[in-house]
N, C-alpha and C positions, 0 to 999 in steps of 0.2 A: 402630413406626417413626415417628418426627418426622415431618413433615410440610414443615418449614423445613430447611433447609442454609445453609451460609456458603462461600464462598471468599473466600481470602488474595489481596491484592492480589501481595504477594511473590512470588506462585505463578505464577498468573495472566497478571499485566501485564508478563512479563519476556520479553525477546527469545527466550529459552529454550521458553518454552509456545505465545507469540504464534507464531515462524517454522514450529509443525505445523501441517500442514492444517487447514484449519474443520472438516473432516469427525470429525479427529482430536480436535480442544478440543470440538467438541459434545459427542460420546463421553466424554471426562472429567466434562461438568457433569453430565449424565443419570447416569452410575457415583455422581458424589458427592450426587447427588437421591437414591438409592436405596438408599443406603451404610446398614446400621444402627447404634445408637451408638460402634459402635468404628471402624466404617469398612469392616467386611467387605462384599462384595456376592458374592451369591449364584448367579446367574444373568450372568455378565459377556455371554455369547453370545446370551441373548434379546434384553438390552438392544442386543447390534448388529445386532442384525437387526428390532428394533423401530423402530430411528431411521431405520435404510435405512445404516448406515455398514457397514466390513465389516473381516476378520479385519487387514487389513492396520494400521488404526487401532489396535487391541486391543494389536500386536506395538509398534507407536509408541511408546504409552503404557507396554508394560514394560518395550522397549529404554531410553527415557528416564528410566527407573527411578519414574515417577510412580505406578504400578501395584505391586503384587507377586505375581505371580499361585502358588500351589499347586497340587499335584497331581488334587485334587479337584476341579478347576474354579474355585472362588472365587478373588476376588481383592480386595486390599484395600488401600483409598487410602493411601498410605505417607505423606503429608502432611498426613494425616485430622486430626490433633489443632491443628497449625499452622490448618487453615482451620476447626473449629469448636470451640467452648468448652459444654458440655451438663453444665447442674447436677448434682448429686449426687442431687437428688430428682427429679429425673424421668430420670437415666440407666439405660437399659436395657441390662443388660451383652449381648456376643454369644454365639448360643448354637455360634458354631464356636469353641467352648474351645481344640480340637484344632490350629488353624491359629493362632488365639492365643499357644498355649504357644511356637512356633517365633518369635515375633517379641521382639525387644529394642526399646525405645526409649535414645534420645540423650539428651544433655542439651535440647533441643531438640524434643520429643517425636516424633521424628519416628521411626516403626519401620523397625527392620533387619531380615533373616530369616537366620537361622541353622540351619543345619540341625539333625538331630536327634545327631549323630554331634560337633555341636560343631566342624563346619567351616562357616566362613561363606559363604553360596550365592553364585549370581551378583547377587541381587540386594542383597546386603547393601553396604552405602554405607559411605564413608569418614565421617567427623564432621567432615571440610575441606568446606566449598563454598563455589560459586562467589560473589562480593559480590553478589548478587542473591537470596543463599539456597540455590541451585538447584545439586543436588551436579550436579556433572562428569563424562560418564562413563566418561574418561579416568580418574579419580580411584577409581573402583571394580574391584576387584579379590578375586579369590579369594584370602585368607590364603595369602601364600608358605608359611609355616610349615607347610600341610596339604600340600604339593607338597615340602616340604623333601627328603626323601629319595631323591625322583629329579632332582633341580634341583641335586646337590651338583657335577655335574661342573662343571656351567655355570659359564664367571666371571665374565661381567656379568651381574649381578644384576637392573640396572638395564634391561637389555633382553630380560632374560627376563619380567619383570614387568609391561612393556609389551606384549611378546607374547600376555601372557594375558588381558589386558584386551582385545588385538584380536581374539583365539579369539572371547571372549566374545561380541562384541557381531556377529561374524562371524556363527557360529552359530543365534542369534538374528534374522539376517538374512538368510542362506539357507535354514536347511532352518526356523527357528522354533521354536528349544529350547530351554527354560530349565530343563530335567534336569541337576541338579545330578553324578548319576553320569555322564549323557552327556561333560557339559562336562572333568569331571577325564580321562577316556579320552581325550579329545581333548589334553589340556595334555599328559600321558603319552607322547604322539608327539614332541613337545617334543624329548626325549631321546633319540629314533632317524631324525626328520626336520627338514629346515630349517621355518622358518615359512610361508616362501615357498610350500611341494609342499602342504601340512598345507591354508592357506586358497585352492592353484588347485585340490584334493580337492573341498573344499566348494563350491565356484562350482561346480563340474564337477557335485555332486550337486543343484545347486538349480536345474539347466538339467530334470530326470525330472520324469513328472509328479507322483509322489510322493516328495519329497523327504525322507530320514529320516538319521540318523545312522548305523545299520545298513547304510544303502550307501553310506556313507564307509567305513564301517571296510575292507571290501575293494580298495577302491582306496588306500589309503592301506598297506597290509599287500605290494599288488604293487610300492609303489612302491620298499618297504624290502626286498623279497624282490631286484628289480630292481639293489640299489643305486642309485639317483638320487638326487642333490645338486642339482642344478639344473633350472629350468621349461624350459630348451631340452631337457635329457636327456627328458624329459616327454613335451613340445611332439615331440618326433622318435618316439620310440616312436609315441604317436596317429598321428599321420602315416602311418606303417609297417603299422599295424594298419589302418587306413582303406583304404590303398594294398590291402593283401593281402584285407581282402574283398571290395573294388572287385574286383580280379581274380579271385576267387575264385567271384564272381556271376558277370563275364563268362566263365569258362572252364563254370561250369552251362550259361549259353546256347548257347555254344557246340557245349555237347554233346546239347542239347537237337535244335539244328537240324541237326547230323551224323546224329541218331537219325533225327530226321523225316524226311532226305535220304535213309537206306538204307533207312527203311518203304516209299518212293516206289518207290525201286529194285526191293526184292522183291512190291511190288503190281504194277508194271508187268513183269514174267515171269512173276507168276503168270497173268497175264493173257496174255501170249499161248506 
């Protein structure tokens, strides 16, 4: 591994990179210190926990698409080639071939990741960005074309499209997923719930202390069992349910101290 690294002013010095945290742009330099010559790094969670940053920087970085993380833990600077240029003769290819093969580069060499199935992930970028360099992440999206067949009712296109780009960046922001099979289940709801019930599902599951996609899917499955259209229809159910084991507790107590009042009762006959 080099020893020296570069970053891109492009990258960098842009309102884009500058407005995250210190905590979070630390964490980027130290990932592309440590990056081998493709860019892979190995180890993304030692490094957070070496600097003293912590997972929430990590999500930053691959919400903002600057990162790409895989299955296996790695993850790999998607702007690696933009910020370093590494001769021929001294370049050392990576030995994660495996995570390799999933990535495309741009005209711009900037790598995509694509799945293995030839659906392009969450984190795969449009070839538009922003004049600063720095793709959008408005601008990225799951291939409608891989959602085509349950998307056909839908008529605007247009706001379906946008919806999935909010899933996205949703999900990634409540529970911290960038599972490519999670995310499509999720878009799948698309077609039997509004967006609105889909992303107060998610807020609702990122309130647990283990937040996971697995306990979306049941609340989202009552809310289609339910029929609900709207967050008041929701919002009133919770309500209802809260109310009933409010009282459901109080009617326990209740009978708790009716017990303890007739225990009283038959000690005190037994007694005289």
């Amino acid at each position: 591994m080099a020893r020296k690294r570069m970053f891109d002013l492009e990258i960098v010095d842009t309102d884009f990179f500058l407005e995250m945290p210190q905590s979070t742009q630390n964490l980027y330099f130290h990932l592309g210190m440590r990056a081998d010559d493709d860019g892979f790094v190995s180890n993304p969670k030692k490094i957070v926990r070496t600097i003293g940053a912590n997972d929430d920087d990590l999500k930053i970085l691959i919400s903002k698409q600057l990162v790409i993380p895989f299955e296996s833990g790695i993850v790999v600077i998607r702007h690696w080639k933009l910020n370093n240029y590494i001769r021929k003769d001294r370049y050392i290819e990576t030995i994660y071939k495996a995570e390799k093969k999933k990535l495309v580069e741009d005209e711009n060499g900037t790598y995509n990741l694509v799945s293995e199935v030839g659906i392009p992930n969450v984190n795969q970028m449009s070839t538009n960005c922003q004049p600063n360099g720095i793709p959008s992440i408005v601008e990225n999206s799951i291939d409608k074309n891989s959602i085509e067949e349950n998307s056909s009712s839908r008529e605007n296109n247009n706001l379906y499209d946008l919806e999935i780009e909010k899933l996205q960046k949703i999900m990634i922001e409540t529970i911290g997923t960038t599972n490519l099979n999670n995310i499509k289940e999720c878009i799948d709801y698309l077609d039997k719930l509004p967006f609105e019930l889909i992303e107060y599902a998610l807020k609702k599951t990122a309130r647990v202390r283990y937040p996971c996609w697995q306990y979306t899917i049941p609340i989202l499955e009552s809310y289609i069992k339910k029929g609900f259209k709207t967050i008041e229809e929701v919002q009133a159910d919770d309500l209802q349910h809260k109310t009933q084991n409010s009282n459901s507790k109080q009617e326990t107590e209740e009978e708790k101290i009716a017990r303890k009042i007739k225990e009283l009762e038959e000690t005190s006959h037994e007694q005289y």
